[in-house]
C-alpha positions as CSV (number, residue, x, y, z in Angstrom):
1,X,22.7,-31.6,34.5
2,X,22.0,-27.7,34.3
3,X,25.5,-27.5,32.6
4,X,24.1,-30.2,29.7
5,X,20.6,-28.1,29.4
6,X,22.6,-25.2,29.0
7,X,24.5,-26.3,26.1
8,X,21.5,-28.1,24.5
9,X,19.4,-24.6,24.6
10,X,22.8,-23.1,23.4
11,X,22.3,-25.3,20.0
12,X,19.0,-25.3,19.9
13,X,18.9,-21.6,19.4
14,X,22.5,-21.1,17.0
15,X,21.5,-24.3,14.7
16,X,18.4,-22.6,13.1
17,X,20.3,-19.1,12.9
18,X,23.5,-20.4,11.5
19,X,21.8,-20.8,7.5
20,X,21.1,-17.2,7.8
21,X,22.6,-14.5,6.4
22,X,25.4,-12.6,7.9
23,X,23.0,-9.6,8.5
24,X,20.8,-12.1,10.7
25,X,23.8,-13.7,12.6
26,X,25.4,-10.5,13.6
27,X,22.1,-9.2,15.1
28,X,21.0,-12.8,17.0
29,X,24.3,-13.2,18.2
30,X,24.3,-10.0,19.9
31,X,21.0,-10.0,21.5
32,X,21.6,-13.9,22.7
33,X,25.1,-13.1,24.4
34,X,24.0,-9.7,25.5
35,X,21.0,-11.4,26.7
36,X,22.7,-14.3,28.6
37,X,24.8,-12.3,30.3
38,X,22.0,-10.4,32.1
39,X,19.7,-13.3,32.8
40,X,22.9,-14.8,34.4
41,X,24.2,-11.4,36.5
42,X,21.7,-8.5,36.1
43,X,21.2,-8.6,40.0
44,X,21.4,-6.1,42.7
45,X,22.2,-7.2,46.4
46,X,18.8,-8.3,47.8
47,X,16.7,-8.0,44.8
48,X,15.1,-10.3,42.5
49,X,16.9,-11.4,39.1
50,X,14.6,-10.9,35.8
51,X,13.1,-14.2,35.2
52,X,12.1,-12.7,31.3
53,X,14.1,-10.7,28.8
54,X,13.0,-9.6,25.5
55,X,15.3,-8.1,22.8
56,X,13.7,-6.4,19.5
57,X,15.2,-4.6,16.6
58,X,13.2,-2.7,13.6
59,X,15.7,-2.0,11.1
60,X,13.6,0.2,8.5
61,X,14.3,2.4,5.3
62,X,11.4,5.0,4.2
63,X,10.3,7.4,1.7
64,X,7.7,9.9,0.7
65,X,7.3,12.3,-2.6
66,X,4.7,15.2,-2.1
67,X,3.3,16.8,-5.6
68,X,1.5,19.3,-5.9
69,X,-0.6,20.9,-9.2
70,X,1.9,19.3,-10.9
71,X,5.1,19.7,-9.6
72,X,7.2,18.0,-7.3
73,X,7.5,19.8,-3.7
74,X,9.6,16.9,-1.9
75,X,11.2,13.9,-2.2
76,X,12.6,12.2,0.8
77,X,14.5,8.4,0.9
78,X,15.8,7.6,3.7
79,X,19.0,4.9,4.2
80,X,18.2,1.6,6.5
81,X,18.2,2.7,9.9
82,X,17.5,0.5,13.3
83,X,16.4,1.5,16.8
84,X,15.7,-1.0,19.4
85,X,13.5,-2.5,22.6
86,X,13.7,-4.3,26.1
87,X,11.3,-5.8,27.5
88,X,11.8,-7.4,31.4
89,X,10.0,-8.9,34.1
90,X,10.7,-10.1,37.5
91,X,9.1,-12.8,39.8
92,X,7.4,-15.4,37.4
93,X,4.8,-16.0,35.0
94,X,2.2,-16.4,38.3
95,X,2.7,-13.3,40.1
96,X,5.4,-10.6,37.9
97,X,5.7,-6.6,37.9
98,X,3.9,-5.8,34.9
99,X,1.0,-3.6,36.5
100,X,-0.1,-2.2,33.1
101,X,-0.6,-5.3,31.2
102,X,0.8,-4.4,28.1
103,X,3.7,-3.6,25.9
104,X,6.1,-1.7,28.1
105,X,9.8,-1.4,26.9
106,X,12.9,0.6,26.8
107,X,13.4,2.5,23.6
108,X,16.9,1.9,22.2
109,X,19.4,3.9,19.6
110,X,20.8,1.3,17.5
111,X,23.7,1.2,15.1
112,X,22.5,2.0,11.3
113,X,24.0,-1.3,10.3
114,X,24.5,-4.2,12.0
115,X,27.4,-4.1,14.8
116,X,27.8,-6.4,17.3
117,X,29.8,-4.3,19.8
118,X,27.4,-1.4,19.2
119,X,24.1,-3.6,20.0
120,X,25.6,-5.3,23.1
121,X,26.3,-1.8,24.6
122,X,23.0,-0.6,24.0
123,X,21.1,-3.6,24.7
124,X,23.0,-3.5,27.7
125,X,22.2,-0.3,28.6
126,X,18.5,-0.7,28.0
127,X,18.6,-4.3,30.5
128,X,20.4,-1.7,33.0
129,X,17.3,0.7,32.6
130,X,14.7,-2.1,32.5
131,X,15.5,-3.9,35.5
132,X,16.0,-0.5,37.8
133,X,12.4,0.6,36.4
134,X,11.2,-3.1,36.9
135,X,12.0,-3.1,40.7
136,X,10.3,0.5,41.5
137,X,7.4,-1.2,38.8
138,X,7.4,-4.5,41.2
139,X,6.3,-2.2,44.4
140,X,3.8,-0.2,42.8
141,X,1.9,-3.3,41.6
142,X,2.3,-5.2,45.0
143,X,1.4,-1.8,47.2
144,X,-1.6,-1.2,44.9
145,X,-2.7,-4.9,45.1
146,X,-2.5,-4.7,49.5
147,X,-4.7,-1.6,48.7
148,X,-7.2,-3.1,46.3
149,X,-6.8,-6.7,46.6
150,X,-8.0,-8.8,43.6
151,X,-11.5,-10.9,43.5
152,X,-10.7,-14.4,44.0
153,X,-11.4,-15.2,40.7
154,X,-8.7,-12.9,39.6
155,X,-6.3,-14.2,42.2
156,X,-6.1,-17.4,40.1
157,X,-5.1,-15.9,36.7
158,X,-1.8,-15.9,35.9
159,X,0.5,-12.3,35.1
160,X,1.3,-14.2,31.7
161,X,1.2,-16.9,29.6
162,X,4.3,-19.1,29.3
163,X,5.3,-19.4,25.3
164,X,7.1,-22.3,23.7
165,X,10.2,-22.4,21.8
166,X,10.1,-21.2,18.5
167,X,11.8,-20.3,15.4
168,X,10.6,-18.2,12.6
169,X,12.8,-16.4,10.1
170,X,10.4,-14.6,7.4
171,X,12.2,-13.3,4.9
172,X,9.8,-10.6,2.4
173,X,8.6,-12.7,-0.3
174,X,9.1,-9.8,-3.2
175,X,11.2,-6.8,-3.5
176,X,10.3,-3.5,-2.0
177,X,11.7,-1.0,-5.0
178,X,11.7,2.2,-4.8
179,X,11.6,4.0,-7.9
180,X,12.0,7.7,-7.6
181,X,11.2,8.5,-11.3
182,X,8.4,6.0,-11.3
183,X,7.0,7.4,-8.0
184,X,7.6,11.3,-9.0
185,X,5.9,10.8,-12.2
186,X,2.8,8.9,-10.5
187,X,2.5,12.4,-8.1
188,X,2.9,14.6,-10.5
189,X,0.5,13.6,-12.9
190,X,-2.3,12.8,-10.2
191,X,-1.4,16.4,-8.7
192,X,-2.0,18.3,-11.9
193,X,-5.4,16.9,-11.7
194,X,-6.3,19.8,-9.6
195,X,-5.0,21.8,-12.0
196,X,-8.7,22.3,-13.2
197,X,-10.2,23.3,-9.8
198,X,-10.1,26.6,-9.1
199,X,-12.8,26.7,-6.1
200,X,-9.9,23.7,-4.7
201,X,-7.2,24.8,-2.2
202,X,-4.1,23.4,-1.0
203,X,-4.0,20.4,-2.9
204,X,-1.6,17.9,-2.4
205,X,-0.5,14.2,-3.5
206,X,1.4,12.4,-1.9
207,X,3.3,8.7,-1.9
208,X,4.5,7.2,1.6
209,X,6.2,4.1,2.4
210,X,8.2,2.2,4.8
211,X,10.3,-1.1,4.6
212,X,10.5,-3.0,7.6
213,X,12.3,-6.1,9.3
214,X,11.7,-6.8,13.4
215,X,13.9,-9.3,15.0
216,X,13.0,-10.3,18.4
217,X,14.6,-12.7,21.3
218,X,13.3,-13.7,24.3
219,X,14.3,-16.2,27.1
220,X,11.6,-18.0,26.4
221,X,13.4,-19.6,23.3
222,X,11.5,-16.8,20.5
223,X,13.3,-15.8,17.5
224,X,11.9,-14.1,15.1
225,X,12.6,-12.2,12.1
226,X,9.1,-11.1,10.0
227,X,8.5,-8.7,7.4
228,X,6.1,-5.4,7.3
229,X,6.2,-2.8,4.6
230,X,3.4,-0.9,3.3
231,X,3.0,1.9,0.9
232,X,0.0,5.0,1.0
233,X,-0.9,7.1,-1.1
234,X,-3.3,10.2,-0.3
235,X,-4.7,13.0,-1.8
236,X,-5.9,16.0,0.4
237,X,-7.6,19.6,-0.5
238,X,-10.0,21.6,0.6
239,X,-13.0,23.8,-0.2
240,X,-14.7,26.7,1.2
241,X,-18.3,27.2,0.7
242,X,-20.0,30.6,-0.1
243,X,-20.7,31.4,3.4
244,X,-17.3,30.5,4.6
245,X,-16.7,27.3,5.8
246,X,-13.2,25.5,5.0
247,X,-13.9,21.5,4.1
248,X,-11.3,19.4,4.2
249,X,-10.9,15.8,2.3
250,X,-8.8,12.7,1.8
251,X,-8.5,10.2,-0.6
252,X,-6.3,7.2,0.5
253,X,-5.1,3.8,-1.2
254,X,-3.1,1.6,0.8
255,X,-0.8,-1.8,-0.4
256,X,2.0,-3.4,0.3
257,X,4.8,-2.2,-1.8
258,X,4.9,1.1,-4.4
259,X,4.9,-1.4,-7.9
260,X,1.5,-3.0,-6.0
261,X,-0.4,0.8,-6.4
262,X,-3.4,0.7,-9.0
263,X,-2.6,1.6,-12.5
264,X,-2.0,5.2,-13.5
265,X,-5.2,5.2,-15.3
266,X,-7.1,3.8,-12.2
267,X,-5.5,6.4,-9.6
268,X,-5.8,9.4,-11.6
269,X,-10.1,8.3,-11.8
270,X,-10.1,8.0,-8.5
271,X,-8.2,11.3,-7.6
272,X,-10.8,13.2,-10.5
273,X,-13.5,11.5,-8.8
274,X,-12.3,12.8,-5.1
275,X,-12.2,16.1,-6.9
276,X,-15.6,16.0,-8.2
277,X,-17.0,15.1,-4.8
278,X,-15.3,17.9,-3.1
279,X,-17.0,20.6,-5.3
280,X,-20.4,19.0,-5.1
281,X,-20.1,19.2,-1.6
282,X,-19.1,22.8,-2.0
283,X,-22.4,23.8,-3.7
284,X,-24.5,21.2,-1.5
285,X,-27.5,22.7,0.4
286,X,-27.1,22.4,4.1
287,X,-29.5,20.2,6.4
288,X,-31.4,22.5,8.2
289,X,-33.4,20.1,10.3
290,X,-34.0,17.4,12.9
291,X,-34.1,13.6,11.3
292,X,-34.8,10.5,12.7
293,X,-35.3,7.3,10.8
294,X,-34.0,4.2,8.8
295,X,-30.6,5.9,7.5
296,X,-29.1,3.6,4.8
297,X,-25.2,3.7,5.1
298,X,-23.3,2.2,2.2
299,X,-19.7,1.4,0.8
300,X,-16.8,3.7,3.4
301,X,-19.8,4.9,5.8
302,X,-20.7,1.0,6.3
303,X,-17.6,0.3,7.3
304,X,-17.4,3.2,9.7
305,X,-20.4,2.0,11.3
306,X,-19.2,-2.0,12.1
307,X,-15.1,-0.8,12.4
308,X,-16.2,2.0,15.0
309,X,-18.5,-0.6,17.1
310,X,-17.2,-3.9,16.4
311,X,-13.2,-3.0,16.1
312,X,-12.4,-0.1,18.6
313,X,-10.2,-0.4,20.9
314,X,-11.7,-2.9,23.4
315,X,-14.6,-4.1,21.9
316,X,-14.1,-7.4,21.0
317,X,-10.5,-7.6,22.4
318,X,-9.8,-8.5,25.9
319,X,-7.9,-6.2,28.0
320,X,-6.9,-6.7,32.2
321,X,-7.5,-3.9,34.5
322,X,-4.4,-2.5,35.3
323,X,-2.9,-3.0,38.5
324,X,-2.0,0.6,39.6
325,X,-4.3,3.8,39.7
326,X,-2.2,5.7,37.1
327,X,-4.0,4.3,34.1
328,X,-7.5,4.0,33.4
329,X,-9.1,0.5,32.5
330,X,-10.3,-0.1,28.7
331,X,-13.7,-0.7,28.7
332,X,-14.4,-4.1,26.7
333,X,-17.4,-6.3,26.0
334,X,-16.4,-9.2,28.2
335,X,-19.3,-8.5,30.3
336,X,-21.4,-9.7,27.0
337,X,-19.9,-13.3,26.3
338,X,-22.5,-15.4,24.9
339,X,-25.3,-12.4,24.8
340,X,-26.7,-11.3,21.5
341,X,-24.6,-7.9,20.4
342,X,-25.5,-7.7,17.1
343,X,-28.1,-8.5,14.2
344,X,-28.8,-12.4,14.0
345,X,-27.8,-12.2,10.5
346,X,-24.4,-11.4,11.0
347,X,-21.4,-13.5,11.7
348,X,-17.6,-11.8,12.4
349,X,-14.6,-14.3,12.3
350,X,-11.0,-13.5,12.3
351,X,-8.6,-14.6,10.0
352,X,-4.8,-14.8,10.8
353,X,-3.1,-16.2,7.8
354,X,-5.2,-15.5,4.6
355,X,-3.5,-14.1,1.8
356,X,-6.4,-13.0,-0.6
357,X,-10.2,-12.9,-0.9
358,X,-12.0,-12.1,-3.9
359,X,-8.9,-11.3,-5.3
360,X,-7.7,-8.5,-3.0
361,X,-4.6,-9.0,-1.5
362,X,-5.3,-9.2,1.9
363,X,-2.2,-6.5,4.5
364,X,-3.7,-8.1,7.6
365,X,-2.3,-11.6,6.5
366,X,0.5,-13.1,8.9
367,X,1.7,-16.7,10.1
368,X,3.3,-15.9,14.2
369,X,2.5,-13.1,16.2
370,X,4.8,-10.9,18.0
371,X,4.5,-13.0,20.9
372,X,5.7,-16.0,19.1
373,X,2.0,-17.5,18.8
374,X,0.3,-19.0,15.7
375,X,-2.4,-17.8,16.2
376,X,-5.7,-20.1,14.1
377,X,-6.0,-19.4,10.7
378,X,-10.0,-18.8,12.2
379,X,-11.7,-17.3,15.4
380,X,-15.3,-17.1,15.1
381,X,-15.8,-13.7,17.9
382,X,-19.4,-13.7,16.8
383,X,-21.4,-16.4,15.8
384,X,-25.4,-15.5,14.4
385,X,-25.1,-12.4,16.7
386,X,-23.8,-14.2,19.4
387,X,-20.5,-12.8,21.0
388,X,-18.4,-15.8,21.0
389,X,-14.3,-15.0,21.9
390,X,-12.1,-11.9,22.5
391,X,-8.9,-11.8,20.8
392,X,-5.8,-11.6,23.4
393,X,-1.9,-11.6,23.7
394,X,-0.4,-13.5,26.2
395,X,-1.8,-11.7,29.4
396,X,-4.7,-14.0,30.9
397,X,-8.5,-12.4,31.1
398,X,-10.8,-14.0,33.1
399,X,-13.1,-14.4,29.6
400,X,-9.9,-14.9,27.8
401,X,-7.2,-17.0,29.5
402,X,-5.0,-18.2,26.3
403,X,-3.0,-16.2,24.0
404,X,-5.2,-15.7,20.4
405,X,-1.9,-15.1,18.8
406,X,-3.1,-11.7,18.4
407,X,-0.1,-9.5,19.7
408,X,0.7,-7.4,16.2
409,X,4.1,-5.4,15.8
410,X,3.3,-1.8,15.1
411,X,4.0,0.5,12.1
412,X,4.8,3.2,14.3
413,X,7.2,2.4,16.5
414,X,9.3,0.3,14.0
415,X,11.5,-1.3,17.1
416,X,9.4,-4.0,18.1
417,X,6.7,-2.9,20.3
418,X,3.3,-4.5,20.2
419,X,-0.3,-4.1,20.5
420,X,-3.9,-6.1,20.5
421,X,-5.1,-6.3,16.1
422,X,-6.9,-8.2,14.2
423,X,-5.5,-10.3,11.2
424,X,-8.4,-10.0,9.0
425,X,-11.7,-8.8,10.1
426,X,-14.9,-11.4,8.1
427,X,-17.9,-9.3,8.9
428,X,-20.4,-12.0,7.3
429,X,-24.5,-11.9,6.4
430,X,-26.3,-14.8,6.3
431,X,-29.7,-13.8,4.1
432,X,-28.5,-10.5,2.9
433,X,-30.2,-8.6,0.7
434,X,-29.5,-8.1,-3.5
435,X,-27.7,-4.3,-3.3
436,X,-30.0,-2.8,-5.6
437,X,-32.6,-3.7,-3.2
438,X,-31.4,-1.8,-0.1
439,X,-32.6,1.3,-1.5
440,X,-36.0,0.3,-2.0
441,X,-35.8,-1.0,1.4
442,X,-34.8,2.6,3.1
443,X,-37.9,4.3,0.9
444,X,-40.3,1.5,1.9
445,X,-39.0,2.2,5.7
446,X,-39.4,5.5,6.0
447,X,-42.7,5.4,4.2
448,X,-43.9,3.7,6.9
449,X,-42.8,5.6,9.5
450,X,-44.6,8.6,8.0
451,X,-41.1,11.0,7.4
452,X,-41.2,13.2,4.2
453,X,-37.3,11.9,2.7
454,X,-34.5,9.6,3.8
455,X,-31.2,9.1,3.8
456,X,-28.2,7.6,2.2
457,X,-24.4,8.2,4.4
458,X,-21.8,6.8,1.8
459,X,-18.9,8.2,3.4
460,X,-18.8,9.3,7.7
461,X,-15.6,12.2,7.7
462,X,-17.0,15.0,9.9
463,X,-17.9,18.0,7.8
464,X,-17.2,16.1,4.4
465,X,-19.4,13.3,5.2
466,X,-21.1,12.3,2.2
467,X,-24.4,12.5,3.1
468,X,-27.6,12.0,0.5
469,X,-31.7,13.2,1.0
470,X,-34.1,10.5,-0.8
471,X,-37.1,11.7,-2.3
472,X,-39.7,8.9,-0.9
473,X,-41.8,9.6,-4.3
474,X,-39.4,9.0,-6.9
475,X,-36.1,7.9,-5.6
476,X,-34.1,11.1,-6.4
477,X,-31.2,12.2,-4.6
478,X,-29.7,15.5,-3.2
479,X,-26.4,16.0,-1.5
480,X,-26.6,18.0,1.4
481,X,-23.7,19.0,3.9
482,X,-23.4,19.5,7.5
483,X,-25.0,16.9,9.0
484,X,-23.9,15.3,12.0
485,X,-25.1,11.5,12.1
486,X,-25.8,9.8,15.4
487,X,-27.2,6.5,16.9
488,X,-25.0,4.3,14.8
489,X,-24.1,2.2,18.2
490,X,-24.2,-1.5,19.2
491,X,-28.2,-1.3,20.5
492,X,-29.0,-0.3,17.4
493,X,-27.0,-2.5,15.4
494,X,-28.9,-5.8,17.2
495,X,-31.9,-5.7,14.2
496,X,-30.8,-3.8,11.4
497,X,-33.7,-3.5,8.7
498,X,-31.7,-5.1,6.0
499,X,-27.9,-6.1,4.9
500,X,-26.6,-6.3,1.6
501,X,-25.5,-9.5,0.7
502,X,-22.5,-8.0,-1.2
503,X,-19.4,-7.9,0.3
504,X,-16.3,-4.9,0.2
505,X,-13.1,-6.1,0.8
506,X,-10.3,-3.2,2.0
507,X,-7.5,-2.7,4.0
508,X,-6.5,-0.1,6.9
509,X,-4.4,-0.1,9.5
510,X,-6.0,-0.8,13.3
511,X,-6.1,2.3,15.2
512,X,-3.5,3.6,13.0
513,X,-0.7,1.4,13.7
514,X,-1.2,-2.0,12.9
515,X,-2.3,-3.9,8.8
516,X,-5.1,-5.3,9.1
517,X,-7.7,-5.8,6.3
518,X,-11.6,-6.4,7.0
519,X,-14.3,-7.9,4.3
520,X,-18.0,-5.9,5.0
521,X,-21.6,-6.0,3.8
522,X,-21.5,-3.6,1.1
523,X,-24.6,-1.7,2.7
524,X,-26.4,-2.0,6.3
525,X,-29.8,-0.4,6.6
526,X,-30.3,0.8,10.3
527,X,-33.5,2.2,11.8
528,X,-33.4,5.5,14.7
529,X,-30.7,7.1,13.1
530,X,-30.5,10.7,14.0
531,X,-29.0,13.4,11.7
532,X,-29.0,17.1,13.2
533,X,-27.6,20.2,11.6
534,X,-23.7,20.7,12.5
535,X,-22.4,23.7,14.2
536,X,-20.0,24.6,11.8
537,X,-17.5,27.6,12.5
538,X,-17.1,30.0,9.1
539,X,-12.9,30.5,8.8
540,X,-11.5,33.9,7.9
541,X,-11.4,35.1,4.7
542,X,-8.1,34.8,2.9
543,X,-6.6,38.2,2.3
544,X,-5.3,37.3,-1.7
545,X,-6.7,35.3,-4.3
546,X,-5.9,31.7,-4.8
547,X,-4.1,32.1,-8.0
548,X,-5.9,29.5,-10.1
549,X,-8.5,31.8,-10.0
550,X,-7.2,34.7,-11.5
């Protein structure tokens, strides 16, 4: 009977791989003999056997062209390269090694193209490494757990969360080109921009990209093969003001592939605009004293405020306390399940699969997660300011015992390793406010609290935050600089004044590793907002002119 299950999950995993391409079968054919063979004899005398294996393989190809005041500085394309990942664990799904309750693998060289002798070996080797650090992993966890023995609720969750069989082979639904005169030309122009500020320093423009493809292979029965590319482009400078403080600035636009960038015409107001904004905030007067009041955030500074409360790392996300007293716990939100968090008004839901809103194409978008879940196409996490569900992999909480389908392959690594993201992020308003009536809002706010001014934040960055005074009387606005805003946290988000019932759509990627795309009220008016004069430092003076201003 085992010899006929064996040959039935020998099918069942070649049939759907055999209409691939040759590419595809080279690469699962490795990782499933490779893989075999160490589920059947990776075993020291005495020891336990690995009950799970993982395989993964990023094979990627890159670029990036930097221009600067016009002409090219570099221009880098790299050829398809791979590098790989094992992932094991020993004992079972109730009770395994894995005392940090995440993504831990072995990094892997892999050969440039696909070779089946060259994978095995190194696949191999990375099982060999795996299982050794899997033992000495196995009597951490159960020393630390005689020493801090778990509550008895936690002595019923499971280690992990059993996944079923599946098959997914994405293939990219468009071309990724990449067009080194197209993309030279589109940096070169933008970079001359800065041709025509002289008080601007050490401007730069630059185009980035990657083209991606993970495979993965577990003995669960996963196969996978999905997609990720994504293309940014950035402008950076700086200023110095008159009493000698350096500000530095980005402008960013991020998409999927280099022919999805804006148009020409669209980037190059954009870049004139970030160029603008940088020598207003030159010449801006500096805040000089205390403020605390309704502060009226709006467009990048909105999204600051939700993203840094609502989409940190363990906020609404569940995370286990690790098993060993080498790594410090994430603090998360569980503790708040079913308590109001937020404003009443306000509804977040997470969407796994959508594709576009408002005619945005929407990075975060994805069918299966790295895992091998598919995940709901919607998660309501808060519902009328009520916090609702935590997103989560396949590591049982106590507040979130089944896999979200939330485990997202990250940009950085590019071989398969993994983290907690969102798809994309619906921060809703029920009752918002018409836009142009937020303002009015802030004025009538801090009328009644008796303050002279108020303010507008349209953009949090540090020293370049983009910070505005109101004139209570007539409506007037003055940039100011140096201002660092505080109070912006989840107490005070619970009853904001007022919420625009416009909505931004953009994309980013999740603590800088993974797309994901989030759709925001345009504008959030909060109340006890503090802004206090920064302690900036003044830099040195350069010793030669900047030659555009000669």
């Amino acid at each position: 009977m085992k010899y006929i299950l064996s040959i039935l999950l020998f099918f069942l995993l070649v049939a759907p791989l055999a209409a691939q391409n040759d590419q595809d079968q080279v690469i699962f054919k490795a990782m499933q003999d490779e893989m075999q063979r160490n589920k059947e004899q990776l075993m020291l005398p005495g020891m336990q056997p690995p009950y799970y294996i993982s395989y993964t393989l990023g094979r990627s190809r890159q670029f990036q062209v930097r221009a600067s005041l016009g002409g090219i500085v570099n221009f880098t394309e790299t050829p398809w390269s791979s590098r790989g990942a094992v992932q094991m664990f020993l004992g079972n799904d109730d009770n395994n090694n894995d005392f940090a309750y995440s993504c831990v693998a072995a990094q892997l060289p892999m050969p440039a193209e696909p070779d089946y002798a060259g994978m095995r070996r190194n696949y191999w080797m990375g099982s060999d490494m795996m299982y050794k650090w899997s033992l000495q992993a196995a009597n951490m966890k159960e020393s630390y757990l005689k020493a801090n023995p778990r509550t008895p609720e936690e002595v019923n969750l499971k280690d992990r969360q059993k996944v079923e069989p599946v098959t997914k082979i994405e293939e990219a639904k468009n071309a990724y080109t990449i067009d080194r005169a197209a993309l030279e030309k589109t940096a070169n122009e933008l970079s001359a921009i800065f041709k025509d500020y002289k008080d601007i320093y050490n401007s730069s423009v630059n185009i980035s990209g990657a083209d991606i493809e993970i495979y993965k292979m577990t003995t669960d029965g996963v196969v996978l093969k999905q997609p990720m590319r994504y293309t940014n482009l950035y402008a950076t400078a700086y200023v110095v003001t008159e009493d000698g403080v350096r500000i530095d600035d980005t402008y960013s636009v991020i998409v999927d592939r280099p022919e999805d960038l804006p148009s020409l015409d669209e980037l190059k107001k954009g870049v004139k605009a970030f160029a603008d904004n940088l020598i207003k905030l030159k010449n801006a007067p500096v805040i000089t004293e205390y403020y605390g009041g309704p502060v009226l955030f709006e467009g990048g500074a909105s999204s600051s405020v939700l993203t840094s409360n609502l989409l940190r790392r363990g906020a609404l996300y569940a995370y286990r306390k690790p098993a060993s007293d080498r790594m410090q716990p994430i603090k998360t939100l569980d503790d708040r399940l079913d308590m109001k968090i937020i404003d009443t008004r306000l509804t977040v839901k997470n969407y796994s699969s959508l594709e576009k809103y408002n005619g945005v194409t929407l990075l975060g978008a994805y069918d299966i997660d790295a895992d091998g879940i598919v995940p709901p196409k919607e998660i309501t996490l808060v519902e009328n300011g009520i916090f609702k569900a935590m997103l989560n992999g396949t590591v049982p909480t106590l507040h979130a015992p089944q896999s979200t389908g939330s485990s997202r392959f990250t940009l950085s690594s590019m071989d398969g390793t993994y983290t907690l993201a969102p798809g994309t992020i619906h921060i809703k308003a029920d009752k918002g406010t018409k836009p142009e009536k937020m303002k009015a809002a802030l004025i009538k706010a801090a009328k009644e609290e008796g303050l002279k001014y108020a303010y507008i934040v349209r953009g949090l960055a540090g020293k370049a935050s983009r910070i505005y005074r109101v004139d209570l009387k007539d409506g007037s606005e003055t940039q100011v600089r140096f201002g660092d805003v505080s109070g912006f946290t989840l107490p005070n988000l619970k009853r904001m004044l007022n919420i625009s019932n416009k909505e931004n759509v953009s994309n980013y990627l999740s603590n800088g590793e993974v797309l994901s795309s989030i759709i925001y009220p345009s504008s959030i008016l909060v109340e006890n907002i503090e802004i206090n004069k920064s302690d900036v430092k003044k830099d040195k003076e350069q010793v030669l002119t900047f030659p555009l201003q000669k």
